[in-house]
C-alpha positions, 0 to 999 in steps of 0.5 A: 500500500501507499506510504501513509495508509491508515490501516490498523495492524494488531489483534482484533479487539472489540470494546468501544475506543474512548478518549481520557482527557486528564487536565491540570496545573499546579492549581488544578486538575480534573479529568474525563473518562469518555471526553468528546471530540469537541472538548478535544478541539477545544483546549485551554492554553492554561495548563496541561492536557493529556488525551489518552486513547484505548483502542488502535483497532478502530481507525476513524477515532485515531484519525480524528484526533489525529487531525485536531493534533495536525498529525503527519499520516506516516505517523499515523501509519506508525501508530496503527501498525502494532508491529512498529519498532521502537522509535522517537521523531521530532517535528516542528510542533510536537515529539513522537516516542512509541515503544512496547509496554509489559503488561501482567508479569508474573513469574517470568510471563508477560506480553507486550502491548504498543503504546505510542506517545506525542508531546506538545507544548501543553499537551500529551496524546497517548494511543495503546490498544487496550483498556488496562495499563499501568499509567495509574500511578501518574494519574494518582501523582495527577490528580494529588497537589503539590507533586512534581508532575502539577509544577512541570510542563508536558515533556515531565508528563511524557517522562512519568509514562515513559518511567513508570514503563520502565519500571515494568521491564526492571520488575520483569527482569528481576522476575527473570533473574529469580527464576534463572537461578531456581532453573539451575538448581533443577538442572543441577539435581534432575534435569528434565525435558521440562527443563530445555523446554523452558530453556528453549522458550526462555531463548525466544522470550530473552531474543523478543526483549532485546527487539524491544529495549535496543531500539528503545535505547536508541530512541532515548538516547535521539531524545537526550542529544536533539536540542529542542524547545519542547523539552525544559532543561530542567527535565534533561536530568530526568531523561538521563536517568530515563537513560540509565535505565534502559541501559540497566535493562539492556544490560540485565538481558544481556546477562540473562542471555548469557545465563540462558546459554550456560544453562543449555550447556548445563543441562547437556553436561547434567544429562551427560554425567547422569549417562557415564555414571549409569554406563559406569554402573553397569560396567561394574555389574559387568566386570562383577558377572564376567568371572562368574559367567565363566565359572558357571560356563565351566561347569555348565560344559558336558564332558563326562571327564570331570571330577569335581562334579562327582563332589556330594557337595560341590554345588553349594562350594560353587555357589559359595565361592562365587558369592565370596568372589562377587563380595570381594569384587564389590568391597574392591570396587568400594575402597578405590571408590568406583562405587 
């Protein structure tokens, strides 16, 4: 299709999209949950307002608001498809930032859901593809007075999304990190099936992060070295410690990367050393029934030239040499350790 086309790209979703308009300053604030188009086109210059729609999957709603906030359609484009990298672009007017937000982690599962953030001079808009996210937070710190983000401008705003979105990826990768180290002790005692199933998903889940945080550090980083008015100086600290902590990630997936690899290797080097301590079993029960066989393959030939089958007694002087023979085998075996 043509470069601009609005066409949704995600799941099938069906719930009816509303716009949330939260409007405040440090002396204000108040919000709407179902805010129509026309509050929308009507905005005052005092404070901040922050629009956020739940619900990519019906185009006419994005395009609407879209055109109110003289949205450019590749952008557009960019928001519909859920599939989007992860990214930031500047124009005159506004900043553009999207990038995947984890929703439910819990034990190590999660999924990922697009969010996608404009910043203007007094104003915010916000698109992701479902009622529930994790923005709660900011809008609790919105509606106190006295908090940083009723003193500061949008670009703060935009910060607190940003933040609390991160936050979600450090309690993932803590959530990892905890479940890694109980994995390697299973891999230790028991190493199962189960197990490299695991290590095999967790391979795919570790490789779906990393598409999500590199360009995300990247798109920090854009916004860290472009000089633009829309952003207060004030707020530059802000996003270097935004910064830190999308390398902080980067760095903790990385590590499980590696920690995922060792653990393969940790899970063939279990199952080898289950498998040469059964062979080594074996070859000792072996060694222990090759005299015995040849004893009893002795005896067991039909010569009739053999005296000592003419012994009254001689089963049983058979039966218990080999049984001393064997004991002895196995009390050798014990004092070199092999058992």
């Amino acid at each position: 299709m043509a470069p601009g086309s609005k066409v949704y790209i995600g799941k099938a979703y069906t719930h009816q999209p509303k716009f949330e308009l939260i409007s405040y300053s440090e002396e204000f604030s108040e919000g709407t949950e179902d805010a129509k188009l026309e509050q929308l086109q009507n905005l005052s210059e005092d404070g901040v307002h922050w629009i956020n729609l739940d619900g990519l999957h019906d185009v006419s709603k994005v395009d609407e608001v879209s055109k109110i906030f003289n949205i450019h359609t590749l952008l557009i484009e960019d928001i519909l498809d859920t599939t989007q990298r992860p990214k930031s672009v500047y124009e005159e007017n506004y900043i553009f930032f999207t990038l995947k937000m984890i929703k439910n982690a819990n034990n190590g599962e999660f999924y990922d859901e697009q969010v996608s953030i404009f910043m203007g001079r007094n104003w915010v808009l916000s698109f992701q593809e479902e009622k529930e996210d994790v923005f709660d937070p900011v809008r609790e710190r919105i509606y106190t007075s006295g908090t940083t983000v009723r003193k500061k401008g949008s670009d703060y705003l935009v910060f607190s999304l940003l933040d609390i979105i991160l936050d979600g990826y450090m309690e993932l990768m803590d959530q990892l990190e905890k479940k890694a180290i109980k994995l390697e002790g299973k891999l230790v005692k028991n190493p199962n099936d189960n197990h490299f199933e695991t290590i095999r998903k967790n391979k795919y889940q570790l490789i779906s992060l990393k598409k999500m945080v590199h360009p995300l550090k990247e798109a920090v980083n854009k916004l860290l070295r472009t000089e633009n008015d829309l952003i207060h100086p004030s707020v530059h600290k802000y996003l270097h410690d935004l910064n830190d902590q999308v390398a902080k990630v980067s760095d903790s997936i990385e590590s499980l990367r590696e920690i995922n690899d060792s653990h393969r290797e940790l899970y063939f080097s279990s199952l080898s050393h289950r498998m040469n301590k059964i062979i080594e079993i074996l070859t000792i029960v072996s060694t222990i029934f090759i005299p015995l066989t040849f004893i009893v393959g002795v005896y067991g030939m039909n010569f009739k030239n053999m005296p000592e089958l003419e012994q009254p007694n001689g089963y049983f002087y058979t039966l218990i040499g080999m049984g001393a023979m064997a004991f002895g085998m196995l009390v050798y075996f014990k004092r070199k350790k092999m058992l």
